[in-house]
C-alpha positions as CSV (number, residue, x, y, z in Angstrom):
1,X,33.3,49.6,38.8
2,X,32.7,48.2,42.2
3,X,31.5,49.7,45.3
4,X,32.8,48.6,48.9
5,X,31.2,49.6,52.1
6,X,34.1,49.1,54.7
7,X,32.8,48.7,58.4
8,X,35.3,49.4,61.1
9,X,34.6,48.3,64.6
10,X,36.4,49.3,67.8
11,X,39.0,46.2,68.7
12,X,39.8,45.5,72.1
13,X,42.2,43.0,73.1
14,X,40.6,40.2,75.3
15,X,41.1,39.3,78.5
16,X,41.2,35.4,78.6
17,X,40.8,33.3,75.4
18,X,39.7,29.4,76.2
19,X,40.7,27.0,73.7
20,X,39.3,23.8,73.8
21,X,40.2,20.4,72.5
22,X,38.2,17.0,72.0
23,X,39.3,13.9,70.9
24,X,37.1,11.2,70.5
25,X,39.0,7.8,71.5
26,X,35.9,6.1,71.3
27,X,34.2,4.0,68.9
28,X,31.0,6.1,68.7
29,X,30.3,10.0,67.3
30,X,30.4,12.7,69.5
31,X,27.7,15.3,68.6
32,X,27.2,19.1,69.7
33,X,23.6,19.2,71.5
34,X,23.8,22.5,73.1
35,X,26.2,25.8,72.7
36,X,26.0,28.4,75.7
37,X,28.8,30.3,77.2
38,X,27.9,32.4,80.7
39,X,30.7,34.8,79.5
40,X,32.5,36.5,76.8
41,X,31.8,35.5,72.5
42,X,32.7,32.7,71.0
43,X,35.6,33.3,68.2
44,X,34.2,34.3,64.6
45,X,35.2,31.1,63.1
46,X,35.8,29.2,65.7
47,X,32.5,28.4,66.9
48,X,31.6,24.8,68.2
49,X,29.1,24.5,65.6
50,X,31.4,25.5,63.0
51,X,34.3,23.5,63.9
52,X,33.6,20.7,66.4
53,X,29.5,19.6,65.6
54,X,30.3,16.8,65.1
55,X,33.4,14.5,66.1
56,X,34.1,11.0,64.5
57,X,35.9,8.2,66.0
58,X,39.7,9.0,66.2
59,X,39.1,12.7,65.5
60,X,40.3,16.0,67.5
61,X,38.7,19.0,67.2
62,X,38.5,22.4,68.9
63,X,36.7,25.5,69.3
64,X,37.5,29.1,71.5
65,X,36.1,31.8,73.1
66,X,37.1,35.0,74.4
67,X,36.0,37.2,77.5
Protein backbone atom coordinates (compact mmCIF):
# COMPACT_ATOMS: atom_id res chain seq x y z
CA UNK A 1 0.00 0.00 0.00
CA UNK A 2 0.88 3.50 -0.87
CA UNK A 3 0.36 6.73 0.83
CA UNK A 4 -0.34 10.15 -1.18
CA UNK A 5 -0.36 13.45 0.34
CA UNK A 6 -2.39 15.61 -2.21
CA UNK A 7 -1.72 19.49 -1.91
CA UNK A 8 -4.39 21.77 -3.34
CA UNK A 9 -3.65 25.34 -3.99
CA UNK A 10 -6.09 28.15 -4.68
CA UNK A 11 -5.99 28.75 -8.79
CA UNK A 12 -6.55 32.00 -10.11
CA UNK A 13 -6.78 32.69 -13.72
CA UNK A 14 -3.99 35.23 -14.83
CA UNK A 15 -4.20 38.34 -16.10
CA UNK A 16 -1.74 38.51 -19.04
CA UNK A 17 0.42 35.52 -20.10
CA UNK A 18 3.73 36.57 -22.29
CA UNK A 19 5.00 34.08 -24.49
CA UNK A 20 8.24 34.47 -25.95
CA UNK A 21 10.01 33.12 -28.89
CA UNK A 22 13.84 33.11 -30.03
CA UNK A 23 15.24 31.89 -32.97
CA UNK A 24 18.77 31.97 -33.46
CA UNK A 25 19.53 32.80 -37.40
CA UNK A 26 22.92 33.17 -36.54
CA UNK A 27 25.95 31.10 -36.71
CA UNK A 28 26.79 31.38 -33.02
CA UNK A 29 24.96 29.93 -29.57
CA UNK A 30 22.75 32.06 -27.79
CA UNK A 31 23.03 31.52 -23.96
CA UNK A 32 20.69 32.53 -20.93
CA UNK A 33 23.02 34.88 -18.61
CA UNK A 34 20.37 36.32 -16.43
CA UNK A 35 16.49 35.40 -15.58
CA UNK A 36 14.44 38.29 -13.75
CA UNK A 37 10.92 39.26 -14.37
CA UNK A 38 9.69 42.83 -12.50
CA UNK A 39 6.19 41.11 -12.54
CA UNK A 40 4.15 38.12 -12.27
CA UNK A 41 5.86 34.03 -12.17
CA UNK A 42 7.37 32.46 -14.72
CA UNK A 43 5.21 29.24 -15.98
CA UNK A 44 6.08 25.90 -14.01
CA UNK A 45 7.71 24.35 -16.94
CA UNK A 46 8.20 26.86 -19.00
CA UNK A 47 10.97 28.60 -17.42
CA UNK A 48 13.89 30.18 -19.61
CA UNK A 49 16.28 27.98 -17.95
CA UNK A 50 14.25 25.06 -18.55
CA UNK A 51 13.36 25.46 -21.96
CA UNK A 52 15.43 28.23 -23.79
CA UNK A 53 19.22 28.11 -21.80
CA UNK A 54 20.64 27.59 -24.42
CA UNK A 55 19.83 28.08 -28.18
CA UNK A 56 21.83 26.54 -31.11
CA UNK A 57 22.21 27.80 -34.52
CA UNK A 58 18.94 27.38 -36.50
CA UNK A 59 16.98 26.67 -33.34
CA UNK A 60 13.54 28.31 -31.85
CA UNK A 61 12.74 28.21 -28.51
CA UNK A 62 10.37 29.78 -26.04
CA UNK A 63 9.52 30.41 -22.55
CA UNK A 64 6.24 32.30 -20.58
CA UNK A 65 5.25 34.04 -17.86
CA UNK A 66 2.12 35.07 -16.22
CA UNK A 67 1.05 38.19 -14.12
Amino acid sequence: MHAITLIVKDLVMANRICRIWIKNSGSGVIELVEKHLDHGDWIEGWEPWKTAARIEPGEEKRFESAE
